[in-house]
C-alpha positions, 0 to 999 in steps of 0.5 A: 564067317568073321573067323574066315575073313579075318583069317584069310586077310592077316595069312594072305598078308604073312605070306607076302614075301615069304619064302613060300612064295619064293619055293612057289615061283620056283616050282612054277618055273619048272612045273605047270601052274595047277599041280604046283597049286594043288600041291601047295593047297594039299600043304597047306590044308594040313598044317593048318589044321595042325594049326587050329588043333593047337590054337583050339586047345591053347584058346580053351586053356588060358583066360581071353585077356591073356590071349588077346596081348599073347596075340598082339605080342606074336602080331608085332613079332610077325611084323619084326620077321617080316621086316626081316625077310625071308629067302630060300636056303641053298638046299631048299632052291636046289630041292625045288630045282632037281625035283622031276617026278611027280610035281603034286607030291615035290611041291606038298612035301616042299611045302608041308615041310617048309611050313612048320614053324613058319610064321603063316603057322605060327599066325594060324595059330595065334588066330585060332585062340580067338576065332573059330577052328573051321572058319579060322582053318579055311580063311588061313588055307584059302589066304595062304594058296591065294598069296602063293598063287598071286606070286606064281602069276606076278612072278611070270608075268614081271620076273624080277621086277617085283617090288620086293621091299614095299611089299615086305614092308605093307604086310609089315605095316599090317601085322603091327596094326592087328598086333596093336589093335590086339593089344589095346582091346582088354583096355577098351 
């Protein structure tokens, strides 16, 4: 259970303001709510079961010490990408705009691919070296469908009067406390 919550609280963070939540607005403007969030849970269950596959494997290999300022180091990273923010490319928007067919399938292939390599991946598999594969897989998918699906209902409800930089700077503020408490911890 720690491995979950831990796991669903630092992704449901990462991806506040992220483009994904960007590519969920949209897709909720052209589609209704459920097969946009299945679509995105459909996403995202896979590539973070990629995900803890990796960080299993890294987790096993190398000494805790050295995961833990590995972790820490990524945690501030993700601080500074936050920080930076994210947008929707031209060609992700258009994607996102022109797609009228099935919405399940639109939205997971936008979302699969949009995933990869992205920082709420990257963070999964940060958290999988140290927590436990199952709880840390479904505490980062239920955390990343509970973000998106926040974005589709504030986005309908307040359109573009979101406070886009106090939440990119929050999670910002969240990833450097996880990464400087990550490195701290051999020392104590």
């Amino acid at each position: 259970m720690e491995a979950f919550w831990i796991s669903l609280g630092v992704i449901f963070l990462a991806e506040l303001g992220d483009k994904s939540q960007l590519m969920a607005m949209t897709f909720a403007t052209r589609f209704k709510t459920w097969p946009v969030l299945a679509g995105i849970t459909i996403a995202t269950t896979a590539v973070h079961l990629v995900s803890v596959a990796v960080g299993g494997l890294i987790g096993d290999a190398l000494p805790t010490t050295a995961i833990s300022i590995a972790a820490g180091v990524a945690f501030l990273g993700f601080a500074l990408w936050t920080l930076r923010g994210d947008e929707l490319t031209e060609e992700e928007s258009r994607k996102a705009q022109r797609t009228t067919r099935n919405a399940v399938i639109a939205v997971t292939v936008a979302f699969f691919l949009a995933e990869l390599g992205d920082k709420t991946m990257l963070a999964t598999i940060t958290l999988a070296t140290q927590h436990g594969w199952f709880g840390t897989w479904i505490g980062s998918t239920v955390g990343m469908v509970a973000a998106d699906a926040l974005a589709i209902v504030v986005g309908r409800l307040l359109g573009k009067h979101l406070p886009e930089k106090a939440i990119r700077y929050g999670a910002a503020a969240a990833f450097a406390i996880f990464g400087a408490v990550l490195l701290l911890e051999p020392l104590f």
